[in-house]
N, C-alpha and C positions, 0 to 999 in steps of 0.2 A: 616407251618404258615407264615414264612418268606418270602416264595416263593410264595404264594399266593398275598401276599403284595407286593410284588413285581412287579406280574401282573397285581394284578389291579392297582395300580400307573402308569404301563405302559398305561396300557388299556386308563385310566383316560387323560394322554396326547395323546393318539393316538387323542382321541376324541377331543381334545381340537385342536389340529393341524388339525382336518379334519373340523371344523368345521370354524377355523381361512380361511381356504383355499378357504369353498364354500363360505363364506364374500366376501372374497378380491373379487372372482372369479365374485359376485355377482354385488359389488359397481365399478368392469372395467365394466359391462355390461352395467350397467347404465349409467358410464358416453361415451361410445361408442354408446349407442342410441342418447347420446344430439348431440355430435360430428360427428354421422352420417345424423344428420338431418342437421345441417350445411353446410358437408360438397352437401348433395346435391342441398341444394342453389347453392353451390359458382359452380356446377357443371351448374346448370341450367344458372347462370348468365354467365362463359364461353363459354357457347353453338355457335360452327359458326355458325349453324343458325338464334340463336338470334342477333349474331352479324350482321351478313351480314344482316338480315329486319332493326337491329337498322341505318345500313349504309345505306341501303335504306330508310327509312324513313326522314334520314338527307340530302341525295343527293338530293329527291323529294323537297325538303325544299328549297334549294338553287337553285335549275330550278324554282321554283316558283317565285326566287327573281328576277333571271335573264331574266328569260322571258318579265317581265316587260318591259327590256332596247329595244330600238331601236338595229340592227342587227347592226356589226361596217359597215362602207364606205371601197367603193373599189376605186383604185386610179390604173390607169394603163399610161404606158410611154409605145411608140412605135416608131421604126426609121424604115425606108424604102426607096427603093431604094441609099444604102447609097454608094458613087462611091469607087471601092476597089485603083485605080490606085493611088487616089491623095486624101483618105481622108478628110487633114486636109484642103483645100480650094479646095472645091467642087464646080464642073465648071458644074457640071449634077442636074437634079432634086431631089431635096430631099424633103424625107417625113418626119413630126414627128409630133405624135399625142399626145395629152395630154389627158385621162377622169377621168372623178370623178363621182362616183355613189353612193346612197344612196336608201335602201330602205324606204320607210315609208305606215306600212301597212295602209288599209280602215278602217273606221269607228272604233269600240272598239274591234278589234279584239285581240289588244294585252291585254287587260284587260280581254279578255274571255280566252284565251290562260293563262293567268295567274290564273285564276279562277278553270281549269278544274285543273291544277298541285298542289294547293292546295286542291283541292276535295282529287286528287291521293297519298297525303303525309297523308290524314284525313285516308285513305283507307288503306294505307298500317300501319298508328298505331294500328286499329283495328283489325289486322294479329296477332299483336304480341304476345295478352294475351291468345288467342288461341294455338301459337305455345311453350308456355311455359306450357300450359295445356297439350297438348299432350305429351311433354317433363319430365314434372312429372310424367304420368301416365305409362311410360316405366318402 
């Protein structure tokens, strides 16, 4: 009788320990589905993909501002027939040219040219939500 009591006492915590065990087992499962859903966020926001469209969408941003501006001026210095023997008082003909140049395009071209780079910055955000779609769906 003793030994029977014994048994089932043991029996009694077997079950208690096996059941203690698929608990734990159960509530790491659960909090491993929150934390895997996070973690593929942070996987999607990492993405070089989405990085490199988010850096293209910022560089389209700043051609757009720039493009606005006038192109810089060129500025050119030139010497010619310069006499090798006696340089510094030159008894020969000498050249020396000065130019300054500037472009300035026709009519609104620089406002169209500016127009179409934001169309192309509107164009590549509309990439994005696409490419984070397909990005989850992997």
């Amino acid at each position: 009788m003793k030994l029977f009591r014994y048994m089932n006492l043991r029996y009694d915590s077997l079950k208690n320990l096996l059941v203690f065990i698929i608990s734990v087992i159960m509530l790491q499962s659960f909090s491993t589905a929150q934390s895997l859903d996070s973690l593929i966020e942070e996987a999607i926001t990492n993405n070089p993909q989405l990085k490199s469209q988010q850096f293209k969408i910022k560089a389209s941003e700043f051609r757009a501002e720039s493009i606005n501006n006038y192109p810089a001026p060129n500025a050119s210095l030139e010497f010619s027939q310069v006499p090798i023997t006696n340089p510094i008082f030159p008894t020969q003909a000498l050249s020396i040219n000065l130019g300054l140049s500037q472009m300035f395009p026709l009519g609104d071209k620089l406002g169209a040219m500016t127009e179409v780079e934001r169309r192309n910055s509107k164009i590549e955000g509309t990439v994005t939500p696409s490419i984070k779609w397909i990005l989850s769906e992997k």
